[in-house]
PyMOL commands that place a pseudoatom at each C-alpha (Angstrom):
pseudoatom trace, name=CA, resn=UNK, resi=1, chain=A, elem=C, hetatm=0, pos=[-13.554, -11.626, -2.887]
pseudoatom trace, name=CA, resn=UNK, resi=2, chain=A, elem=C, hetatm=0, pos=[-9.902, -12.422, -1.792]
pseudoatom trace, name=CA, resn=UNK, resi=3, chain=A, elem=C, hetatm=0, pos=[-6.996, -11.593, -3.508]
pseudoatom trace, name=CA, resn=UNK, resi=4, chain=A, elem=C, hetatm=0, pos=[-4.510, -13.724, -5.540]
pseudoatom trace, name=CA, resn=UNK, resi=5, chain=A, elem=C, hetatm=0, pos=[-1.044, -14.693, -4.849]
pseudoatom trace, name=CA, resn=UNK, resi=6, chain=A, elem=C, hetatm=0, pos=[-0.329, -13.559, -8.479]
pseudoatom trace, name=CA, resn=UNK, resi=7, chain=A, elem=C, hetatm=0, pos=[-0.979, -9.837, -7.839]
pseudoatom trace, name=CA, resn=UNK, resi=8, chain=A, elem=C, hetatm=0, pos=[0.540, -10.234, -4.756]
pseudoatom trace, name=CA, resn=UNK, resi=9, chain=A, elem=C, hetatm=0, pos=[3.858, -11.420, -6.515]
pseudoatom trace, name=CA, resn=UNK, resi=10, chain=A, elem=C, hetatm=0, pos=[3.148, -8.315, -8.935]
pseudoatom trace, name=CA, resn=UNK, resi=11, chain=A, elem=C, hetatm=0, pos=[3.342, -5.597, -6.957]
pseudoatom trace, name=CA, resn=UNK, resi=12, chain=A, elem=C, hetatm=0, pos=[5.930, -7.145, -4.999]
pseudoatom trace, name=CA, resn=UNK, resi=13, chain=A, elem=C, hetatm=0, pos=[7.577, -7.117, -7.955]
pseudoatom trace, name=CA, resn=UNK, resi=14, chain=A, elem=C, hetatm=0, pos=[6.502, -3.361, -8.542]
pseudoatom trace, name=CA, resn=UNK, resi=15, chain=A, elem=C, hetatm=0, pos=[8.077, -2.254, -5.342]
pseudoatom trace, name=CA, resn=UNK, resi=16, chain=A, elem=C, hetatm=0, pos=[11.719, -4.201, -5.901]
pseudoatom trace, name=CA, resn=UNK, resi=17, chain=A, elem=C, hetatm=0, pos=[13.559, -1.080, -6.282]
pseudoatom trace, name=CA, resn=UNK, resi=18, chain=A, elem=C, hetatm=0, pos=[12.317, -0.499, -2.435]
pseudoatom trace, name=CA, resn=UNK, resi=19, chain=A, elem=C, hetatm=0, pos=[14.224, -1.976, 0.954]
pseudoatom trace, name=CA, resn=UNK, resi=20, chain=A, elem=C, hetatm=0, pos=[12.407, -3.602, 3.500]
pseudoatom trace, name=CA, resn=UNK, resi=21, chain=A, elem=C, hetatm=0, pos=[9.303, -4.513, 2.106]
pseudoatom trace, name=CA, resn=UNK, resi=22, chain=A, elem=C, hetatm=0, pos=[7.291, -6.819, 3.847]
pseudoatom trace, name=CA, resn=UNK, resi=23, chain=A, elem=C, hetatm=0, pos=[3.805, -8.286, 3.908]
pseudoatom trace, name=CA, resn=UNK, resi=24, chain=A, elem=C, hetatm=0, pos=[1.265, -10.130, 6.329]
pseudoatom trace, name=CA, resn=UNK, resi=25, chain=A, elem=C, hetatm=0, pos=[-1.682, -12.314, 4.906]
pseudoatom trace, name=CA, resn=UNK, resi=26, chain=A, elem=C, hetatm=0, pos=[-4.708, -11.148, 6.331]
pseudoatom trace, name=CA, resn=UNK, resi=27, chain=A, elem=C, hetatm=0, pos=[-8.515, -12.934, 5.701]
pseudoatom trace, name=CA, resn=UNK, resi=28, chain=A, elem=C, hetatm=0, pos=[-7.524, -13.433, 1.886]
pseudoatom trace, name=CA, resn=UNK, resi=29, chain=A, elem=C, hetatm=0, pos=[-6.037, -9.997, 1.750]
pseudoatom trace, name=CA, resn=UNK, resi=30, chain=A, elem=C, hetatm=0, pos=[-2.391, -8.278, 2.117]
pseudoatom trace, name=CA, resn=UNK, resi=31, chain=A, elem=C, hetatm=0, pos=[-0.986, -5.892, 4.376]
pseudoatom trace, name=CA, resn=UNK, resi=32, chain=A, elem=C, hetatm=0, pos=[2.062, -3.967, 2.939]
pseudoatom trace, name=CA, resn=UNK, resi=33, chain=A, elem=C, hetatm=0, pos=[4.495, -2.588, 5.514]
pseudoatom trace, name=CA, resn=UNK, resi=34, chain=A, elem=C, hetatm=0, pos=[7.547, -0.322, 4.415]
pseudoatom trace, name=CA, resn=UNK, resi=35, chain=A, elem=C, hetatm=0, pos=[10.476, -0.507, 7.034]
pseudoatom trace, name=CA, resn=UNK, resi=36, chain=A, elem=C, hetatm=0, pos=[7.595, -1.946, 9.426]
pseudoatom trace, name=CA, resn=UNK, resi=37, chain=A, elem=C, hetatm=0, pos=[5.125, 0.600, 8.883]
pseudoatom trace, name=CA, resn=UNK, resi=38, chain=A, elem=C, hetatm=0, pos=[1.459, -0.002, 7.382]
pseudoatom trace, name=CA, resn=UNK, resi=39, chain=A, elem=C, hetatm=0, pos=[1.761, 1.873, 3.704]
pseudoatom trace, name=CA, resn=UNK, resi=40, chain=A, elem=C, hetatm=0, pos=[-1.093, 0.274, 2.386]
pseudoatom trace, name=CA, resn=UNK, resi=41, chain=A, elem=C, hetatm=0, pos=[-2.344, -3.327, 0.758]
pseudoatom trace, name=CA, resn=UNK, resi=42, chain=A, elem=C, hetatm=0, pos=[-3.521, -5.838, -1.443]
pseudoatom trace, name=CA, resn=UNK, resi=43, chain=A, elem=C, hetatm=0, pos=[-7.771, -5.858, -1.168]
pseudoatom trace, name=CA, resn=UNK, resi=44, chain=A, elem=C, hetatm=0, pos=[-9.918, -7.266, -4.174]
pseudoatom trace, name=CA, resn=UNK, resi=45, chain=A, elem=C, hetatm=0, pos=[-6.730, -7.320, -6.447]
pseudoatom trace, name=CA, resn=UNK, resi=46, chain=A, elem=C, hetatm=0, pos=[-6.175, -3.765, -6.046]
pseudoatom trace, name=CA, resn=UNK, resi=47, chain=A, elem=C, hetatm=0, pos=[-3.134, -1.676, -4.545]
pseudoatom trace, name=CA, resn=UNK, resi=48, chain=A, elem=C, hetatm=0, pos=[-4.713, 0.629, -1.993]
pseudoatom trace, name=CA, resn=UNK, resi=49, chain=A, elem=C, hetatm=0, pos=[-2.352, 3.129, 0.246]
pseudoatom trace, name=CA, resn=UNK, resi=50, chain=A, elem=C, hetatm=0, pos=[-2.770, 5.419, 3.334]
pseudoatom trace, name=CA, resn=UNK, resi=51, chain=A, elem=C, hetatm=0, pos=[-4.498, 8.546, 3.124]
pseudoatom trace, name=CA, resn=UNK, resi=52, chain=A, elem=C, hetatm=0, pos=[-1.181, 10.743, 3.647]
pseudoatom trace, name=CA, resn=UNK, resi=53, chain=A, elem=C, hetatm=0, pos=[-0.526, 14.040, 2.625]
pseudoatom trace, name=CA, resn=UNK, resi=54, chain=A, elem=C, hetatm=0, pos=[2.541, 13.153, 0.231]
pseudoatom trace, name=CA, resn=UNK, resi=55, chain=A, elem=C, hetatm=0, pos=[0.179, 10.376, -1.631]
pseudoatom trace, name=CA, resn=UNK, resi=56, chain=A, elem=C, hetatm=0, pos=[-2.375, 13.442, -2.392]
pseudoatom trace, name=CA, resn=UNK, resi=57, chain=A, elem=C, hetatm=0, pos=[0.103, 15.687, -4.253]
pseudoatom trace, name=CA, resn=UNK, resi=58, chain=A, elem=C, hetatm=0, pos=[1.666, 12.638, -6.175]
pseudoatom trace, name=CA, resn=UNK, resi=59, chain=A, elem=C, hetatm=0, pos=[-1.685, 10.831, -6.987]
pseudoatom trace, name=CA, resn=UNK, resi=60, chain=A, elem=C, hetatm=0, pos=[-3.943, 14.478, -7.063]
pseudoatom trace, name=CA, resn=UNK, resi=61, chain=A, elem=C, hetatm=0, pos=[-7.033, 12.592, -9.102]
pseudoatom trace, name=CA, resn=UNK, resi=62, chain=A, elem=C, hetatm=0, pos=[-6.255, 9.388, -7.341]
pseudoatom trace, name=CA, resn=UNK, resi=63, chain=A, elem=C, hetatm=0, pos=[-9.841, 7.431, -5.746]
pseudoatom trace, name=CA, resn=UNK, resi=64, chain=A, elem=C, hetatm=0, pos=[-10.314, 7.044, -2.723]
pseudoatom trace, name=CA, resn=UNK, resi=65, chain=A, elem=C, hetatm=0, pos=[-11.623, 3.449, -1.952]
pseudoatom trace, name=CA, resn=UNK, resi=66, chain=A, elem=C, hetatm=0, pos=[-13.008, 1.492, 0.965]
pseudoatom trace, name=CA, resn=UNK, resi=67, chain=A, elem=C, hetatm=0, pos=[-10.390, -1.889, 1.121]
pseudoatom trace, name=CA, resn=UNK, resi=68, chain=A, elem=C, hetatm=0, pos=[-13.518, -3.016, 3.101]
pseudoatom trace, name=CA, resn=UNK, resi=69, chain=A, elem=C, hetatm=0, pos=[-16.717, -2.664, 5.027]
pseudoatom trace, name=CA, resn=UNK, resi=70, chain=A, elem=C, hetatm=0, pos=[-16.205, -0.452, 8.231]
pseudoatom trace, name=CA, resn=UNK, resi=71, chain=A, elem=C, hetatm=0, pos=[-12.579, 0.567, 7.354]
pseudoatom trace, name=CA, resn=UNK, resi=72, chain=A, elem=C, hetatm=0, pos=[-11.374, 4.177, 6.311]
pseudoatom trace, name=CA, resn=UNK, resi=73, chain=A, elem=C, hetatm=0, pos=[-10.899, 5.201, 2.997]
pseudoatom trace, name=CA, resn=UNK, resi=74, chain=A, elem=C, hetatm=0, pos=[-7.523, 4.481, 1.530]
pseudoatom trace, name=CA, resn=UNK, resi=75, chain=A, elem=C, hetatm=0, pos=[-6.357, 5.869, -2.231]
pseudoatom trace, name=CA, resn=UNK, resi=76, chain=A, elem=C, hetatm=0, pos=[-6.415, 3.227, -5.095]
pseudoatom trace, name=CA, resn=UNK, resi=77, chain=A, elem=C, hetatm=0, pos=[-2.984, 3.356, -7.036]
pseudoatom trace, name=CA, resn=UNK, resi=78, chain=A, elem=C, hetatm=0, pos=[-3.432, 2.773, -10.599]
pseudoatom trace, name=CA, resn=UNK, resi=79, chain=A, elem=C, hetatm=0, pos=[0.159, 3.938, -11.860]
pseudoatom trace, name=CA, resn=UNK, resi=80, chain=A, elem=C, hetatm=0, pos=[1.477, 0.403, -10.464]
pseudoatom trace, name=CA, resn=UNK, resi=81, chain=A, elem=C, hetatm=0, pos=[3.368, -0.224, -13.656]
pseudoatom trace, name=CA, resn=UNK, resi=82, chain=A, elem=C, hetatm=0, pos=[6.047, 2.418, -12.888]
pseudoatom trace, name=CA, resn=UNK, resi=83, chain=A, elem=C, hetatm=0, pos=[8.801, 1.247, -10.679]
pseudoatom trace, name=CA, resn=UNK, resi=84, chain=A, elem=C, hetatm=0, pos=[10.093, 4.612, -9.828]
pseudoatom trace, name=CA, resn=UNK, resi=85, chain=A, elem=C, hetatm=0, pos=[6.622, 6.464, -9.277]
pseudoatom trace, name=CA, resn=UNK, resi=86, chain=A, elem=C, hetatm=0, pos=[6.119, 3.855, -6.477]
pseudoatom trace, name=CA, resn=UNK, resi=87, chain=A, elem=C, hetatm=0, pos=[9.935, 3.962, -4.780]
pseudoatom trace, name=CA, resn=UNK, resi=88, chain=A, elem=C, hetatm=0, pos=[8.774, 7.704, -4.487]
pseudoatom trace, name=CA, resn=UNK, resi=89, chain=A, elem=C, hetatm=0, pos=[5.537, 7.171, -3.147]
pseudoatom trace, name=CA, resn=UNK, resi=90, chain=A, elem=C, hetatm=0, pos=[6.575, 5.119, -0.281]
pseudoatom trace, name=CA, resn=UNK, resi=91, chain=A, elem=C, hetatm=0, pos=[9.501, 7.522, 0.452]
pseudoatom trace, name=CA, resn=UNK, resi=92, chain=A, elem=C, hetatm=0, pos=[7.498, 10.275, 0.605]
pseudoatom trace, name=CA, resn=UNK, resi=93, chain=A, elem=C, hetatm=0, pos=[4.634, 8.295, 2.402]
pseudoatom trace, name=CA, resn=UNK, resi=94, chain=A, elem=C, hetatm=0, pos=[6.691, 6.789, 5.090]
pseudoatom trace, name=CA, resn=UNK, resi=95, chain=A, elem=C, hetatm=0, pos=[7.809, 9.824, 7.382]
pseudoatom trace, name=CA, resn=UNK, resi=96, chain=A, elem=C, hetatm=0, pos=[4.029, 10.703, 7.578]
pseudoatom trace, name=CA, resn=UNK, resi=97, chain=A, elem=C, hetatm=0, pos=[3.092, 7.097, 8.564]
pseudoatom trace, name=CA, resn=UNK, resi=98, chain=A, elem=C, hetatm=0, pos=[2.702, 6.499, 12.189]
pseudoatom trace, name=CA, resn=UNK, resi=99, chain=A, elem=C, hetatm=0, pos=[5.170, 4.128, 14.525]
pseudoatom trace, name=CA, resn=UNK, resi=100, chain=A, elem=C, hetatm=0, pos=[4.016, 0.485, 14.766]
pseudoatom trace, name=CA, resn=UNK, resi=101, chain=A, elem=C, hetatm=0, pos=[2.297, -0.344, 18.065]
pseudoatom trace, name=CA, resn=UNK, resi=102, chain=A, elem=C, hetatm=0, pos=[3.868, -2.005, 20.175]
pseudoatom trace, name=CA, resn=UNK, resi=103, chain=A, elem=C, hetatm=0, pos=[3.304, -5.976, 20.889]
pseudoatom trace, name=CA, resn=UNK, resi=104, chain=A, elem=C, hetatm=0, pos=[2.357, -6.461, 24.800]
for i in range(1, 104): cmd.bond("trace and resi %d" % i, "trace and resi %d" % (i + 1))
show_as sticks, trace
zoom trace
């Protein structure tokens, strides 16, 4: 199952007190990239981020979920409706995040 333009636009929407948010479609899902590093993304119509250190001690008794066959677990976020919980996440995330590879 894809997910929808609509809770694409939401969570972009969710993450507007955030600079530098961007997105890629990818095979009916979305890739979320903070200062153009991978945070997380859109799969199914839910908000899944990176296993990071910083997203376990602000989402403790969050699940982990697979966005899709073959991939490695990522951590479902279901406090989307607060604004400020998810500035801080990504904050917090993004120094643990590794360096985008570079294009050849």
């Amino acid at each position: 199952m894809a997910s929808t333009k609509e809770y694409l636009e939401f969570i972009l929407e969710q993450l507007e007190l955030l600079d530098d948010i961007t997105y890629r479609a990818m095979m009916g899902e979305y890739i979320i990239y903070y200062h153009g590093k991978i945070v997380g993304g859109i799969y199914d119509d839910r908000f899944l981020v990176k296993q990071t250190k910083a997203a376990k001690e602000l989402m403790p008794h969050a699940d982990l979920e697979l966005p899709y066959e073959g991939a490695k677990e990522m951590y479902l976020v279901d406090n989307v409706e607060d604004k400020t919980f998810l500035k801080d996440l990504f904050d917090k995330m993004y120094p643990e995040l590794p360096a985008p590879k570079k294009n050849k």
